[in-house]
GUDOTOR-771828 format. One record per residue (C-alpha): residue number from 1; residue in three letters; z, x, y. Coordinates in nm, 3 decimals, decimal comma, always signed. Layout:
% GUDOTOR-771828
   k   r      zz      xx      yy
 NUM ALA       Z       X       Y
...
***
This chain:
% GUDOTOR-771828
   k   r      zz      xx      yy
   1 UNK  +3,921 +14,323 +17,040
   2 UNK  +4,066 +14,543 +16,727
   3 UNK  +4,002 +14,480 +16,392
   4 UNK  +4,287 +14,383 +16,347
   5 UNK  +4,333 +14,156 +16,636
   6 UNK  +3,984 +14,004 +16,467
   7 UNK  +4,214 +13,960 +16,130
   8 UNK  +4,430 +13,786 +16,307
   9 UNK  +4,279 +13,529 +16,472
  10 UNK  +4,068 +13,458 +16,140
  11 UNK  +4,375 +13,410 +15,965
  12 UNK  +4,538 +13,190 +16,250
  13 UNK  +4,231 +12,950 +16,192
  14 UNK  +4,253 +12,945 +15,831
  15 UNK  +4,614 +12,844 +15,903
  16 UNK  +4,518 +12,583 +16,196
  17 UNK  +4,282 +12,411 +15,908
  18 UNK  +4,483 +12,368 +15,637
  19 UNK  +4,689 +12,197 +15,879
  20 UNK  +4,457 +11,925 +15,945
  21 UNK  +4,491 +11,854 +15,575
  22 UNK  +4,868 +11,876 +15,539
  23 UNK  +4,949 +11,620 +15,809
  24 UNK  +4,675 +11,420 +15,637
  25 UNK  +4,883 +11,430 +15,349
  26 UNK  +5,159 +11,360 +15,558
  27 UNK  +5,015 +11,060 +15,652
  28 UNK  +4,958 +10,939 +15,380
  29 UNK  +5,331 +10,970 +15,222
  30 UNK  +5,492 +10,782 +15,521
  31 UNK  +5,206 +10,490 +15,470
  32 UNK  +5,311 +10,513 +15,120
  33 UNK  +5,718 +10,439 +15,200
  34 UNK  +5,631 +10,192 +15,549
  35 UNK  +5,276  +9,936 +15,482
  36 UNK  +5,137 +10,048 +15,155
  37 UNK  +5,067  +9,713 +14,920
  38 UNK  +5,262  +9,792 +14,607
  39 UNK  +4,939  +9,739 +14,398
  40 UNK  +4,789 +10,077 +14,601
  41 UNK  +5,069 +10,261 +14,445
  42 UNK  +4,862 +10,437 +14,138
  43 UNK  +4,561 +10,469 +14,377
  44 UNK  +4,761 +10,656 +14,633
  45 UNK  +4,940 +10,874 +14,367
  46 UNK  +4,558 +10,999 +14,309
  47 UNK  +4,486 +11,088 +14,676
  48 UNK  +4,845 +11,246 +14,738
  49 UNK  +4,769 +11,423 +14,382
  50 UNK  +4,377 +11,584 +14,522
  51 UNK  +4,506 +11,657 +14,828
  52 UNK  +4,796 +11,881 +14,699
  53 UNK  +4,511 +12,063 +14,470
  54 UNK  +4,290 +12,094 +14,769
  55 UNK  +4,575 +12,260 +14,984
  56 UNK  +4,712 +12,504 +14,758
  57 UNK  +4,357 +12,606 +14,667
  58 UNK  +4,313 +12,703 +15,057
  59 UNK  +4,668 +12,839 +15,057
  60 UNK  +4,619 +13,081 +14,725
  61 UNK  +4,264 +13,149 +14,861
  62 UNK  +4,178 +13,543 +14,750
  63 UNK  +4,015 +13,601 +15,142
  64 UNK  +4,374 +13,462 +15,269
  65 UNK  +4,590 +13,681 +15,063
  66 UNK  +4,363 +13,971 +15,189
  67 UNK  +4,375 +13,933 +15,523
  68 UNK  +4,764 +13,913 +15,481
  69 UNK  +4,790 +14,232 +15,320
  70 UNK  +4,567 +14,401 +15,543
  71 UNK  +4,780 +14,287 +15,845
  72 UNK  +5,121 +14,359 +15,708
  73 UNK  +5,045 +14,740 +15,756
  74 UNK  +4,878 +14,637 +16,075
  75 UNK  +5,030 +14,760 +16,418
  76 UNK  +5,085 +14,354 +16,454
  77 UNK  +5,334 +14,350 +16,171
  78 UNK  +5,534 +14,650 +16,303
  79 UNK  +5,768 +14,389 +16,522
  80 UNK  +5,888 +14,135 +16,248
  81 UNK  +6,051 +13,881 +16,518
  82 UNK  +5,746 +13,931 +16,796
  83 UNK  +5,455 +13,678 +16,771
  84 UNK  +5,192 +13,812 +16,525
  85 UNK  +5,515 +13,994 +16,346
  86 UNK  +5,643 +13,701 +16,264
  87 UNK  +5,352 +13,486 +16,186
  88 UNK  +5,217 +13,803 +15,945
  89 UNK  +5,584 +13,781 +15,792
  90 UNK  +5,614 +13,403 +15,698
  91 UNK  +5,262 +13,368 +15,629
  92 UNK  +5,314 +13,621 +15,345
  93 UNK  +5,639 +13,538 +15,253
  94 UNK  +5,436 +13,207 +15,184
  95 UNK  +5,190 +13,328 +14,972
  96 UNK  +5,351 +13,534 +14,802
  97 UNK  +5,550 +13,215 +14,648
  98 UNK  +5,220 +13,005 +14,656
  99 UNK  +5,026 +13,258 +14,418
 100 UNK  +5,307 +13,199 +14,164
 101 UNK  +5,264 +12,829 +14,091
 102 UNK  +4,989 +12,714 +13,859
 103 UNK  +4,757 +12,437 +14,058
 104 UNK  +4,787 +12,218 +13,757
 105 UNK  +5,205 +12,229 +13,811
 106 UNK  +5,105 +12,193 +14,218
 107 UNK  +4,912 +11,822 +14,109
 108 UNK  +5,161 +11,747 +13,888
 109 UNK  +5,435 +11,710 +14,076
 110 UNK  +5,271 +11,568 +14,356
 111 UNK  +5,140 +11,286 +14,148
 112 UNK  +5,514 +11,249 +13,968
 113 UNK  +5,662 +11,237 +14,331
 114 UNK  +5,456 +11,016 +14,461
 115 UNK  +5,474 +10,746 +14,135
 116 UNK  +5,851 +10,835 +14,139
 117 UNK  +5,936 +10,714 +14,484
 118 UNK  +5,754 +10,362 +14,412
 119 UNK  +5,946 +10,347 +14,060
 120 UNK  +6,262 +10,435 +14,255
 121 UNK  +6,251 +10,171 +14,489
 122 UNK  +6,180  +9,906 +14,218
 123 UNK  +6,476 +10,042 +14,023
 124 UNK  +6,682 +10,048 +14,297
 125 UNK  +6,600  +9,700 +14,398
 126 UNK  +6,668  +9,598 +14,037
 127 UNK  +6,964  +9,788 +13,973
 128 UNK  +6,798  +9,959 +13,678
 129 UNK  +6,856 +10,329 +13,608
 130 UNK  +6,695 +10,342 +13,268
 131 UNK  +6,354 +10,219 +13,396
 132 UNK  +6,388 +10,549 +13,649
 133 UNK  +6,483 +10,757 +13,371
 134 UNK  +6,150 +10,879 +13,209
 135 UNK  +6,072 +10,954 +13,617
 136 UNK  +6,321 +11,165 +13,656
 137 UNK  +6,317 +11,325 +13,384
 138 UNK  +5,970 +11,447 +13,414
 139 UNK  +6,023 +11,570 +13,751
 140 UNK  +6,353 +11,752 +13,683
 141 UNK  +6,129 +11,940 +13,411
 142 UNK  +5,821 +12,003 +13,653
 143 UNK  +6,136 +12,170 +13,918
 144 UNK  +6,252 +12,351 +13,626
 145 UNK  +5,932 +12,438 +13,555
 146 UNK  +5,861 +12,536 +13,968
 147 UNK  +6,146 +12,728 +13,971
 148 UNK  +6,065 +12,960 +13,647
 149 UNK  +5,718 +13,052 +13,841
 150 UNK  +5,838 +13,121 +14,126
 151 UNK  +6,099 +13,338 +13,982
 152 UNK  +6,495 +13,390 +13,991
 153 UNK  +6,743 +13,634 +13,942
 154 UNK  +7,130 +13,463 +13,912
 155 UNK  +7,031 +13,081 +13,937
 156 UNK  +6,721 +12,897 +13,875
 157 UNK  +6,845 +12,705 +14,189
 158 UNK  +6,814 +12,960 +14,421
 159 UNK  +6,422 +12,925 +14,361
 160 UNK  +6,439 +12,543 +14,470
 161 UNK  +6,694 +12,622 +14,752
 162 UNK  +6,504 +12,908 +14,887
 163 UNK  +6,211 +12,615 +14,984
 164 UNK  +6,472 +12,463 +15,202
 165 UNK  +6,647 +12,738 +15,319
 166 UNK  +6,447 +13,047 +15,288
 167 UNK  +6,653 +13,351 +15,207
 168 UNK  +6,964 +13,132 +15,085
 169 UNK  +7,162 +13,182 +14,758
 170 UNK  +7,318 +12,912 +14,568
 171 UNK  +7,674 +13,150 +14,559
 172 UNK  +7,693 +13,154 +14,898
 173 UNK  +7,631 +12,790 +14,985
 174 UNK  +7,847 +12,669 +14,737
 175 UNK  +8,145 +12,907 +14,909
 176 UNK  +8,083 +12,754 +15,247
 177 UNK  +8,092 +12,378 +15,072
 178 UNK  +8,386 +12,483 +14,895
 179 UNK  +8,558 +12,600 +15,197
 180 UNK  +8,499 +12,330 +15,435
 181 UNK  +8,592 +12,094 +15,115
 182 UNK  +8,933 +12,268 +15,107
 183 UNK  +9,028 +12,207 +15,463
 184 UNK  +8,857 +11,850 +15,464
 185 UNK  +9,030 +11,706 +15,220
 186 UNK  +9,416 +11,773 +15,393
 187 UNK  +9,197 +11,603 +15,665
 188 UNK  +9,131 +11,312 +15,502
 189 UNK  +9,457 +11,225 +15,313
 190 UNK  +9,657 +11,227 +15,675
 191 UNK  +9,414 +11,008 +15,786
 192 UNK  +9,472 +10,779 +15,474
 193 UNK  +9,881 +10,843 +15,531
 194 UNK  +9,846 +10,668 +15,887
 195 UNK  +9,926 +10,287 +16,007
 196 UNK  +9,638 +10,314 +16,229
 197 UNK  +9,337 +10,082 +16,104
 198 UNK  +9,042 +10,081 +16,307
 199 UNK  +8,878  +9,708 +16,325
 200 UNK  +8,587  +9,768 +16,183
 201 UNK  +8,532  +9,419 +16,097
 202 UNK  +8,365  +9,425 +16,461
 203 UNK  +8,112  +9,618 +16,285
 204 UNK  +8,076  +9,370 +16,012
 205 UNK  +7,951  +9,044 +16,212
 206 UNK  +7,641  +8,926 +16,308
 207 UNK  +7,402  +9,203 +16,480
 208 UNK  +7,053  +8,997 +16,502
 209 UNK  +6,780  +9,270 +16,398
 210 UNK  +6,488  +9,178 +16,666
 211 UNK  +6,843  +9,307 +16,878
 212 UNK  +6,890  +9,614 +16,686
 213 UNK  +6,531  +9,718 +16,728
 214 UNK  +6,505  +9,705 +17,078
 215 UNK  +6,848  +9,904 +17,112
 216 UNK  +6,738 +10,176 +16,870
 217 UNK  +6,477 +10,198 +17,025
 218 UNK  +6,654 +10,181 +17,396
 219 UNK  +6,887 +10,441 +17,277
 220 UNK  +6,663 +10,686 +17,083
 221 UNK  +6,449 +10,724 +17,417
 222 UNK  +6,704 +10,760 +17,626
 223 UNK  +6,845 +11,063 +17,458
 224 UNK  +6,509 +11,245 +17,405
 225 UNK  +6,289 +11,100 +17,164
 226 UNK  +5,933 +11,083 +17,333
 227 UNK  +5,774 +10,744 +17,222
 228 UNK  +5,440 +10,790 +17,352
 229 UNK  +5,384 +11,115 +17,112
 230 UNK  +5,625 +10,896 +16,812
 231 UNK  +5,690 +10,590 +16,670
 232 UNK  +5,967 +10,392 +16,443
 233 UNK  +5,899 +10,163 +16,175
 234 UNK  +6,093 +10,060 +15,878
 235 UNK  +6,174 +10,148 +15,529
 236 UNK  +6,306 +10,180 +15,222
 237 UNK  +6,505 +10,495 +15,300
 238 UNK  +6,496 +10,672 +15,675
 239 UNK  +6,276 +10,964 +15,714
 240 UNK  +6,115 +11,151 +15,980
 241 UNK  +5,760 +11,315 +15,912
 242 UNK  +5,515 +11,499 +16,171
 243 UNK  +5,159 +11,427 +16,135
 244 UNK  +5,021 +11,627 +16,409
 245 UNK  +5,174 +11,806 +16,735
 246 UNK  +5,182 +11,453 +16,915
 247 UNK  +5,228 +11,238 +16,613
 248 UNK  +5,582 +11,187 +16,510
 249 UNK  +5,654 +10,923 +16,303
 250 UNK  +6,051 +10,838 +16,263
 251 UNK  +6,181 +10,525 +16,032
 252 UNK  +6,492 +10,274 +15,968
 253 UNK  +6,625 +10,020 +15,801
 254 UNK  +6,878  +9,713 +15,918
 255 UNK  +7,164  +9,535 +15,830
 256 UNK  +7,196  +9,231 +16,014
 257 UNK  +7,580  +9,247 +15,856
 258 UNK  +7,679  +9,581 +15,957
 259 UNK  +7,582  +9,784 +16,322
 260 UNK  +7,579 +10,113 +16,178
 261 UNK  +7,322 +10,170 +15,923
 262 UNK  +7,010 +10,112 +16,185
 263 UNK  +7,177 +10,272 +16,497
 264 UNK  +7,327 +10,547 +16,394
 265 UNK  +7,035 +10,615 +16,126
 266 UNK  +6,783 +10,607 +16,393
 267 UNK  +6,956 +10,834 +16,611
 268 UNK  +6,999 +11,057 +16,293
 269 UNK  +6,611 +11,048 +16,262
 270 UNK  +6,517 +11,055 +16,629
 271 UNK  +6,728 +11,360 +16,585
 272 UNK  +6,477 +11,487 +16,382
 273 UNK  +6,167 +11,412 +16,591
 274 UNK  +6,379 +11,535 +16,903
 275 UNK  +6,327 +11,863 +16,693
 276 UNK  +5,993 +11,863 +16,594
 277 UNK  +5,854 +11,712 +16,899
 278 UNK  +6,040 +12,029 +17,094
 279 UNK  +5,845 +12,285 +16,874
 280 UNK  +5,533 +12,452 +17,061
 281 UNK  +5,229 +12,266 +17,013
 282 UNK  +4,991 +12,541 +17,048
 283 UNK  +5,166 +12,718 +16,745
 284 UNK  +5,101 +12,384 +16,524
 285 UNK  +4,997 +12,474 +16,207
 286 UNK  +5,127 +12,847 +16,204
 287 UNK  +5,484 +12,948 +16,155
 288 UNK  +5,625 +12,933 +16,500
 289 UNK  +5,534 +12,600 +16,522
 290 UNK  +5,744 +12,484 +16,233
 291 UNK  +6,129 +12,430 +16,171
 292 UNK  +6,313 +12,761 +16,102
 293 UNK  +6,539 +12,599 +15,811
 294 UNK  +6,629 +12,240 +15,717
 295 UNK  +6,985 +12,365 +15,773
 296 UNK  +6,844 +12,421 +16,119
 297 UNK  +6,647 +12,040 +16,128
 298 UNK  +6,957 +11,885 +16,006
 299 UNK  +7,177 +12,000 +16,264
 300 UNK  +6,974 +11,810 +16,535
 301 UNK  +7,000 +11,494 +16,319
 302 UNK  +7,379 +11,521 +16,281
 303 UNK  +7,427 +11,662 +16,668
 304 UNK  +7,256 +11,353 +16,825
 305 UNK  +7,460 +11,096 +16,569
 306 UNK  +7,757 +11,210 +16,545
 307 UNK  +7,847 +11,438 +16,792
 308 UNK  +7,645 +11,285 +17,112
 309 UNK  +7,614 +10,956 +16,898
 310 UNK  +7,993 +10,888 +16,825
 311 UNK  +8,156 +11,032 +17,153
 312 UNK  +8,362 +10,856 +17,379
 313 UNK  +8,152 +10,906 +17,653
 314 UNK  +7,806 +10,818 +17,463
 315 UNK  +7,983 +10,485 +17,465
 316 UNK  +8,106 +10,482 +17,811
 317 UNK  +7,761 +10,468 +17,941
 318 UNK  +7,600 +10,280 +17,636
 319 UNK  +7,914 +10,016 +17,545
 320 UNK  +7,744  +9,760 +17,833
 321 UNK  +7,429  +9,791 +17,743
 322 UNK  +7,517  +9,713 +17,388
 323 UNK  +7,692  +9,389 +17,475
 324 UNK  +7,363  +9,274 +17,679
 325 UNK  +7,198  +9,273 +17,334
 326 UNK  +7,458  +9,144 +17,150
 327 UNK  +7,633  +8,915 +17,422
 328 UNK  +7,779  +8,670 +17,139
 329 UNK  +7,915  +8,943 +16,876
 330 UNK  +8,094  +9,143 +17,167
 331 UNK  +8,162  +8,945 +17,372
 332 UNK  +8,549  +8,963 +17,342
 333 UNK  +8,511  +9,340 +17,194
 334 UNK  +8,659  +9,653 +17,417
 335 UNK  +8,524 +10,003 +17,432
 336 UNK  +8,811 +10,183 +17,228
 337 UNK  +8,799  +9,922 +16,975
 338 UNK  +8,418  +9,972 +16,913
 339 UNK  +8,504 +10,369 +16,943
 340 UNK  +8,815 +10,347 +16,713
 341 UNK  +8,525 +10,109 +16,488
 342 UNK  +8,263 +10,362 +16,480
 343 UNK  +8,484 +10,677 +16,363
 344 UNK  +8,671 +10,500 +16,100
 345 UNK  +8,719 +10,779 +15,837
 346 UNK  +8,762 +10,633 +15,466
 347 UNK  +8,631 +10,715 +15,111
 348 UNK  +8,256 +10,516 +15,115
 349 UNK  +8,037 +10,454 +14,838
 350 UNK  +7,693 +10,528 +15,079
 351 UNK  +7,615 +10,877 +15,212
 352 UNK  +7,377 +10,787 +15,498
 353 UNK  +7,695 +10,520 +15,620
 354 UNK  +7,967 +10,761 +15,515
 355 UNK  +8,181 +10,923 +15,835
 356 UNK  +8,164 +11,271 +15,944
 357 UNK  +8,487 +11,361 +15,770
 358 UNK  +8,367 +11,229 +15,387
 359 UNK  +8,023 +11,270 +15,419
 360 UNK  +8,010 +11,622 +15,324
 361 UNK  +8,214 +11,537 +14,981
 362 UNK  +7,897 +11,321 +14,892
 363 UNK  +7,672 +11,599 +14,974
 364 UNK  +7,902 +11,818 +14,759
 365 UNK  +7,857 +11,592 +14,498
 366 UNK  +7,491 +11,610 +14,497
 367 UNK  +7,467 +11,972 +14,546
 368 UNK  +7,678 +12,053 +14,182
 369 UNK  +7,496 +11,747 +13,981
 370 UNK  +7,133 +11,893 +14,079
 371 UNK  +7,244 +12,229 +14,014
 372 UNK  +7,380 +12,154 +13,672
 373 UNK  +7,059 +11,920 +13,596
 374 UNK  +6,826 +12,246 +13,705
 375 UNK  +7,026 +12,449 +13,483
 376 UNK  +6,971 +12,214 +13,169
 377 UNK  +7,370 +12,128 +13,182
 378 UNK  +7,348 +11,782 +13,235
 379 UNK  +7,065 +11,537 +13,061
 380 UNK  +6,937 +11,254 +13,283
 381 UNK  +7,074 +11,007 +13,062
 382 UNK  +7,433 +11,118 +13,116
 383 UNK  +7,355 +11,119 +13,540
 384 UNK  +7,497 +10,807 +13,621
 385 UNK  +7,809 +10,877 +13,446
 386 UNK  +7,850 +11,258 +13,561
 387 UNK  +7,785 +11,064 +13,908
 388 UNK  +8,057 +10,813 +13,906
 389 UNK  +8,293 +11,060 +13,745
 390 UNK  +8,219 +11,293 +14,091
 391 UNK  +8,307 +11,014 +14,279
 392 UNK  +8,654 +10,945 +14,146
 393 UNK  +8,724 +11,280 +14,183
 394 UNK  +8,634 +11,362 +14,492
 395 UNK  +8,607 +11,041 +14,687
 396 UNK  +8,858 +10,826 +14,416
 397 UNK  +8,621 +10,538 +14,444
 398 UNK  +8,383 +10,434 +14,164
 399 UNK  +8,041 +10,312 +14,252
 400 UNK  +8,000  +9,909 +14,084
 401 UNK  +7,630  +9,923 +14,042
 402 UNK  +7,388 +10,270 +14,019
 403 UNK  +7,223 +10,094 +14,343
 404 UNK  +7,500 +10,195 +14,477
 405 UNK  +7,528 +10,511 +14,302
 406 UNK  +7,297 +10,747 +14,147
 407 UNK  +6,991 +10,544 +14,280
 408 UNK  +7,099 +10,539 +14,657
 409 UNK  +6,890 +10,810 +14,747
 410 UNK  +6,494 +10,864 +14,790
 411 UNK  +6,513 +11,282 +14,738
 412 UNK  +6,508 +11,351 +14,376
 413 UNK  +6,250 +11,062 +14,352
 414 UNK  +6,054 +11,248 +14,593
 415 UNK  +6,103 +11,595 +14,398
 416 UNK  +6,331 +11,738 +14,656
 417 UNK  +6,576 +11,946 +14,451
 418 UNK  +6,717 +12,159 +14,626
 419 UNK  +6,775 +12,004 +14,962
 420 UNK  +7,097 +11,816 +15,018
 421 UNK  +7,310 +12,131 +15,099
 422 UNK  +7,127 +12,128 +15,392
 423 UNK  +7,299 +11,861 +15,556
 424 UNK  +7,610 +11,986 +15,495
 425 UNK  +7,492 +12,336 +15,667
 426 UNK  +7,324 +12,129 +15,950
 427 UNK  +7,701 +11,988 +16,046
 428 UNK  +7,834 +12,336 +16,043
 429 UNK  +7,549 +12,461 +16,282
 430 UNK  +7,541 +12,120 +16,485
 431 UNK  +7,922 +12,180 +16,591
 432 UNK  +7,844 +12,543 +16,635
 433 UNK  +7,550 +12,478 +16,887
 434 UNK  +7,690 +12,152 +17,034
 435 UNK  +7,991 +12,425 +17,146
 436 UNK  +7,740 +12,655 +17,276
 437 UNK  +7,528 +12,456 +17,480
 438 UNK  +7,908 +12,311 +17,642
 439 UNK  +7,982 +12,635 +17,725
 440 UNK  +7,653 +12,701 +17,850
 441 UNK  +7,542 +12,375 +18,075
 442 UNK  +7,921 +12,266 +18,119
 443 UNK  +8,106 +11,935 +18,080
 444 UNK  +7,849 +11,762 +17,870
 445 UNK  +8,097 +11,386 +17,850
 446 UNK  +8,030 +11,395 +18,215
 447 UNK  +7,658 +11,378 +18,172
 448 UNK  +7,699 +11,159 +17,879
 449 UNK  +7,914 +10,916 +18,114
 450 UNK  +7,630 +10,909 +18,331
 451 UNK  +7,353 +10,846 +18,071
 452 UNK  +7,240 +11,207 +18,141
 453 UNK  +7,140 +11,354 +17,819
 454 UNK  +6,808 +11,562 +17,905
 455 UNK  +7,057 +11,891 +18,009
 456 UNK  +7,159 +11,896 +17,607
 457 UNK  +6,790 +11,834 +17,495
 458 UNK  +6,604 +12,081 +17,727
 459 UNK  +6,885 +12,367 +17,596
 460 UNK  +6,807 +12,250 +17,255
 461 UNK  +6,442 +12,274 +17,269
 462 UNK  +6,498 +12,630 +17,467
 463 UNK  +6,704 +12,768 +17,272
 464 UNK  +6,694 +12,622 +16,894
 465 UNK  +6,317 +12,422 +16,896
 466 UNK  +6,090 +12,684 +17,065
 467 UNK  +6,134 +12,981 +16,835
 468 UNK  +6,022 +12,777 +16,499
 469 UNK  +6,038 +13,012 +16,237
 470 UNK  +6,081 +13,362 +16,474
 471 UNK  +6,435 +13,409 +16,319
 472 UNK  +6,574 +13,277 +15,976
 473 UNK  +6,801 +12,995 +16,000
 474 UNK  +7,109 +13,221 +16,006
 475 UNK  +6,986 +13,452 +16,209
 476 UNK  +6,951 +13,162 +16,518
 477 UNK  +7,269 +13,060 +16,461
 478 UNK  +7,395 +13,404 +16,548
 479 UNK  +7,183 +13,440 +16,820
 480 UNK  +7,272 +13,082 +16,966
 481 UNK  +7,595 +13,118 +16,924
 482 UNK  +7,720 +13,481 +16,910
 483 UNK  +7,855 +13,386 +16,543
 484 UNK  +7,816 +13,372 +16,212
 485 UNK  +7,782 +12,991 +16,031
 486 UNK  +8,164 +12,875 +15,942
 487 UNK  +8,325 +12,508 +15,886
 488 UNK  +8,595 +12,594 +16,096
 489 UNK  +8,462 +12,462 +16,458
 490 UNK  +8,338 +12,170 +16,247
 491 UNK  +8,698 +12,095 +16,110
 492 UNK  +8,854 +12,131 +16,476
 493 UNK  +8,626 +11,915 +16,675
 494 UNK  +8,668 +11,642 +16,373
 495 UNK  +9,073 +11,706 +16,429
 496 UNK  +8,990 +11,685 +16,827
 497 UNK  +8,844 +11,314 +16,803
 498 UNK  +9,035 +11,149 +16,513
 499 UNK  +9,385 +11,234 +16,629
 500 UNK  +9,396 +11,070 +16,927
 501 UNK  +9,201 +10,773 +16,722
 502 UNK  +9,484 +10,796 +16,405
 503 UNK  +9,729 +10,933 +16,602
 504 UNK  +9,759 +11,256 +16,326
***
């Protein structure tokens, strides 16, 4: 074996390692938001807090940075998309961005994430914004902070995006928001301008939840989700995390007043862990054994809920099974009603209930207050206002209550500036894929009529799961698809199922 080849593998283990101590920590975040007492929370801020410091020590270890730069001029570099190429390549690209940040600034936001999220879910309980404040603040200033080490050239965003979506530029994501927004929005208002109303007050009765559990759970399997290497438990806000290559742990929450916030967020989430359960296991712990993009991750979320998840034919086969576990609710309930139900497009106050059609004006939303907070634009103490002011503009709603509002969500609690742009690229690439694997494994409604949905899975993990982080996120899309990412599939399959539904 060469010296490099030696290199290599020495590296790989170092890799493999750190691994063991990342999905530790991984554990112990999604015991944090599913069992942990809420007197544990300080103690657990301390053990999420020494962990971080113990991984970025390994990751800005001196050896590790060496053996990268001896390999990147290695013959095993010399192919960036083949195996070792591509490992060498992300592994440096990596550390390069590790090496930046200051440990103390690694601990510290680790610990304010971690105390954030508990203090989030009290304030959000209590309807109390100004008790989050302080929280947010501080972590706002640690991102700002983050991004300055790390380095920036037009934004300081584009530091905090590029964690999410390496190689992305805040310009260009906020041109292919602001195009999709531009044909959306026509979209919406003829929807508005019909007579139809969907009854979604079948939506609104009573769904018991030991019912919704075990038709979740019915459902996730059936389309792909593997529960003997997963599980699903509940929470404050749904989340999917991997703690090992058979160990992925997907969560809810449930209404017993309204269907669609447990079923459709677990298949969002089993989405997910469709995903990360198709990745290779023998790569675990090296880059092509992780998701290529979140872009990338969300579009398997979004795919299985909304396009699988909201089709006619998803219904066809599931509609009977769905009355067996709620035989009194409906019982006097037909299939196109509970279709017509489930794709009611209107203005919502709640992004993780909102339709396909709005949903990406909430993400919009997010995307420009973060930015502005990031840039210093907009104090934390003016948030909730900036937020409801967003919302009458672009939704013409205004939230009642910041529980409702600027406190709905778990991300900048959790120090994840940066991300929610990814959904909004996940539904581009979802209706980009979903097109390809059609035209690829043929009628998929028939399968779906039939309960079939493994043909759409196995192309999936083929084709968008198995080569982790071999290609950026825009480079699988083109390779997928044969194009380049664009809202304008997105905007004709949405035009494809509502007009029938709202007869546009």
């Amino acid at each position: 074996m060469s010296k490099p080849e030696l290199l290599f593998n020495e590296l790989c283990l170092h890799e493999r390692e750190t691994s063991y101590l990342k999905s530790t920590l991984a554990l112990l975040e999604w015991d944090q938001q599913t069992k942990l007492p809420k007197s544990a929370d300080d103690f657990r801020s301390k053990q999420i807090t020494f962990l971080a410091g113990q991984i970025h020590q390994r990751c800005t270890d001196p050896r590790r940075g060496d053996m990268i730069g001896e390999l990147v001029d290695s013959k095993l570099a010399a192919n960036v998309n083949s195996d070792t190429g591509a490992t060498i390549r992300e592994l440096k690209r990596e550390y390069d961005k590790q090496v930046k940040l200051p440990a103390k600034l690694v601990e510290s936001l680790a610990r304010a994430a971690s105390l954030g999220q508990s203090i989030w879910v009290q304030a959000r309980k209590d309807n109390n914004f100004k008790s989050f404040a302080p929280h947010l603040k501080e972590i706002f200033s640690l991102k700002q902070e983050e991004a300055d080490a790390l380095g920036w050239e037009e934004c300081r965003y584009d530091a905090l995006l590029d964690e999410y979506e390496p190689g992305a530029k805040t310009k260009e994501v906020a041109k292919v928001l602001d195009d999709l927004r531009v044909e959306l929005v026509p979209l919406v208002a003829e929807i508005a301008e019909s007579s139809v109303r969907p009854p979604t007050e079948i939506l609104q009765q009573t769904f018991p939840i030991e019912a919704q559990k075990k038709f979740g759970r019915e459902a996730s399997a059936k389309i792909g989700f593997d529960y003997d290497r997963g599980r699903l438990d509940v929470t404050h806000h749904p989340f999917c995390t991997e703690t090992g290559p058979n160990d992925c742990r997907i969560t809810t929450r449930y209404d017993e007043a309204f269907f669609n916030t447990s079923f459709f967020g677990t298949l969002h989430e089993a989405g997910h862990g469709i995903y990360e359960q198709g990745l290779n296991p023998e790569q675990y712990g090296l880059p092509l054994g992780k998701y290529c993009s979140l872009g990338i991750h969300e579009s398997q979320s979004r795919l299985w809920e909304n396009l699988v998840g909201r089709s006619l034919s998803f219904w066809e086969y599931f509609f009977p099974h769905a009355k067996t576990h709620f035989p009194k609710t409906l019982a006097n309930v037909e299939l196109d009603e509970f279709h017509q139900a489930i794709n009611h497009i209107a203005p919502s106050l709640i992004r993780v209930e909102a339709d396909e059609a709005t949903y990406n004006l909430h993400i919009i939303i997010r995307f420009q207050l973060e930015q502005s907070m990031i840039d210093g634009d907009l104090s934390v103490v003016d948030l909730p206002e900036a937020w409801n002011n967003k919302y009458e503009q672009f939704l013409g709603i205004k939230p009642p209550t910041d529980t409702d509002g600027v406190l709905q969500d778990i991300h900048w609690s959790a120090g994840l500036i940066g991300y929610f742009s990814t959904y909004s690229l996940g539904n581009l690439y979802a209706s980009q894929f979903f097109a390809a694997a059609e035209q690829a494994l043929g009628d998929l409604d028939a399968m779906f009529r039939k309960g079939d949905f493994s043909p759409l899975k196995n192309w999936l993990n083929l084709n968008v799961h198995q080569p982790g982080m071999r290609l950026t996120g825009p480079e699988l899309g083109r390779q997928v698809t044969g194009n380049d990412l664009s809202h304008k599939l997105l905007i004709t399959q949405l035009r494809q199922k509502l007009s029938p539904i709202y007869g546009l």
